[in-house]
C-alpha positions as CSV (number, residue, x, y, z in Angstrom):
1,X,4.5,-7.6,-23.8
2,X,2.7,-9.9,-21.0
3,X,5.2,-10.9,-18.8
4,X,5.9,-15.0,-18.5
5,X,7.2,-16.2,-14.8
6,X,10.5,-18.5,-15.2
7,X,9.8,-21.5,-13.9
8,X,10.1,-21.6,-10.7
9,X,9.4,-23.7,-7.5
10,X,9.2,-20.3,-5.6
11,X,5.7,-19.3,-4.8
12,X,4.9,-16.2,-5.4
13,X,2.6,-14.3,-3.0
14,X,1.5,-10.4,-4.1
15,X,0.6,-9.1,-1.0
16,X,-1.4,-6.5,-1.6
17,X,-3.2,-6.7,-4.9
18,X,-6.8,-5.1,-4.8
19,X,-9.4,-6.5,-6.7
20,X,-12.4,-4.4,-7.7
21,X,-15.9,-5.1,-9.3
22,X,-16.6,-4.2,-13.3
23,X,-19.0,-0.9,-13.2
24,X,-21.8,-3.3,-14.2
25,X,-21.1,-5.1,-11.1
26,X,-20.8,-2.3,-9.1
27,X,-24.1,-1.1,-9.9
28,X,-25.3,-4.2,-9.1
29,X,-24.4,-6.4,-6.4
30,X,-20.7,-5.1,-5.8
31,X,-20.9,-1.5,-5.0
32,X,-17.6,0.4,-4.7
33,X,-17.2,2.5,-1.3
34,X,-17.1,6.1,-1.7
35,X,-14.3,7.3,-4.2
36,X,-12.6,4.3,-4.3
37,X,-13.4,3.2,-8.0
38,X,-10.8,0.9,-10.0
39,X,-8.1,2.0,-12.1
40,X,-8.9,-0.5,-14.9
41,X,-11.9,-3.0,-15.0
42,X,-10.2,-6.8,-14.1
43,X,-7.0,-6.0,-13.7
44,X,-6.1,-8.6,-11.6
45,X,-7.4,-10.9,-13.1
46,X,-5.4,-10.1,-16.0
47,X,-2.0,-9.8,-13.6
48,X,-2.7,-13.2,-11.8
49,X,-3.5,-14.9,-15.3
50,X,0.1,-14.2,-16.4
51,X,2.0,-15.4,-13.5
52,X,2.6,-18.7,-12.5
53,X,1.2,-18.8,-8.8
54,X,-0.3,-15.7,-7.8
55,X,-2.6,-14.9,-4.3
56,X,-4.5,-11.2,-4.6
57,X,-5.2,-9.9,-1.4
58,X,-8.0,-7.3,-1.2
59,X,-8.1,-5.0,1.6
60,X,-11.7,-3.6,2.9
61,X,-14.7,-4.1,4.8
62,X,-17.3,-5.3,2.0
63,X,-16.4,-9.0,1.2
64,X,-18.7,-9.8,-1.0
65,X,-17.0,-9.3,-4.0
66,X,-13.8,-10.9,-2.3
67,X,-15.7,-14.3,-1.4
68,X,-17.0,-14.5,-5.0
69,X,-13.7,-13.7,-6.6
70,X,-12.2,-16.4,-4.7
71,X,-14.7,-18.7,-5.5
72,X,-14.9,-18.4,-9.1
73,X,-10.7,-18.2,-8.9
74,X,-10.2,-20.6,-6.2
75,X,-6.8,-21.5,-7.6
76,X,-5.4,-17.7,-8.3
77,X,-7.0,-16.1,-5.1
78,X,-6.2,-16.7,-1.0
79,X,-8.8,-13.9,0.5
80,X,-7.6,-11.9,3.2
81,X,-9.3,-8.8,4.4
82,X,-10.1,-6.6,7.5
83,X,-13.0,-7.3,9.9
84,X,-15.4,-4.3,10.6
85,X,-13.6,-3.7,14.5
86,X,-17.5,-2.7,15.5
87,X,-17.7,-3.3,18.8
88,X,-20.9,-5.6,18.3
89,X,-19.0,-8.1,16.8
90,X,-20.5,-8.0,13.8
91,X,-16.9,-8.3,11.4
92,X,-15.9,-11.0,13.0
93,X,-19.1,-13.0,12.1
94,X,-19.0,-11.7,9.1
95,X,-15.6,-13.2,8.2
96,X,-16.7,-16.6,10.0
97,X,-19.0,-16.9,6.8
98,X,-16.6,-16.2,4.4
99,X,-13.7,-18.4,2.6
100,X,-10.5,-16.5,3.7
101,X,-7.4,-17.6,4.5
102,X,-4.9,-15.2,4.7
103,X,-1.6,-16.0,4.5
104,X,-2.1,-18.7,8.2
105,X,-1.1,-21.6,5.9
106,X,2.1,-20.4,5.1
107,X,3.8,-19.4,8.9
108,X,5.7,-23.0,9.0
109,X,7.2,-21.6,5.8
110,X,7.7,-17.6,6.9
111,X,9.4,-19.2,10.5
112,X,11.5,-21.7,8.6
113,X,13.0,-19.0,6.5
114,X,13.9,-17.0,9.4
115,X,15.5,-19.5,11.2
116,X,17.8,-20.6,7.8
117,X,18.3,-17.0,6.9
118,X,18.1,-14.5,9.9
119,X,19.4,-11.6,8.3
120,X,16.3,-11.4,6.0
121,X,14.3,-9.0,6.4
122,X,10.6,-9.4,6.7
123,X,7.8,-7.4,6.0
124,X,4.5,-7.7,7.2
125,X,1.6,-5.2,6.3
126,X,-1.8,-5.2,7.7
127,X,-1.9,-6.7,11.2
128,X,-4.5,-4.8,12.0
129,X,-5.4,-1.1,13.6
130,X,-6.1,0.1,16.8
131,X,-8.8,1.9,18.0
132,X,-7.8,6.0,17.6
133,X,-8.0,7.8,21.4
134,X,-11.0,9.6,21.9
């Protein structure tokens, strides 16, 4: 049975939902990386049409199929993603062309939580990687 969110003023943010192209897609435009195919075509889709106010976050270096997700979705998806740490700047161009927000809208919202509750505990994943010693 699909599951219905209660109503809610709550947001609700899944924080690390992947998205992945159909394998007519991927054969196309959208190609997945190396051994990284989907576990069912549009699932999140189907997830984020059931809840009341969902963000997917995908995680990876091609945004392509990212930027058209959250185009087509712009009122289910807020892109966030890595940028390609080349040292020729190249990701960070790349994002510069690309609709993502991440969750930077909502930090007003993440400090005022932690200054009315400071015993919560937060979690955030993703803040990036450091370059591995050589």
């Amino acid at each position: 049975m699909p599951y219905t969110a209660p109503e809610t003023s709550t947001k609700i943010i899944d924080s690390h939902l992947h998205i992945w192209a159909s394998p007519e897609e991927a054969a196309g435009k959208y190609p997945y990386f190396p051994g990284k195919e989907p576990p069912l075509p549009e699932i999140s889709i189907y997830c984020s049409s059931n809840w009341s106010d969902a963000n997917a976050i995908n995680i990876s270096f091609s945004l392509q199929l990212l930027n058209s997700a959250i185009k087509k979705y712009p009122s289910k998806f807020v892109g966030c993603s890595h940028a390609n740490p080349a040292e020729d700047g190249s990701g960070v161009k790349q994002l510069e062309q690309l609709v993502l927000k991440g969750l930077s809208f909502y930090i007003s919202e993440i400090e005022e939580l932690c200054t009315e509750s400071p015993s919560t505990v937060v979690l955030i994943d993703h803040l990036g990687y450091c370059k591995p010693p050589t």
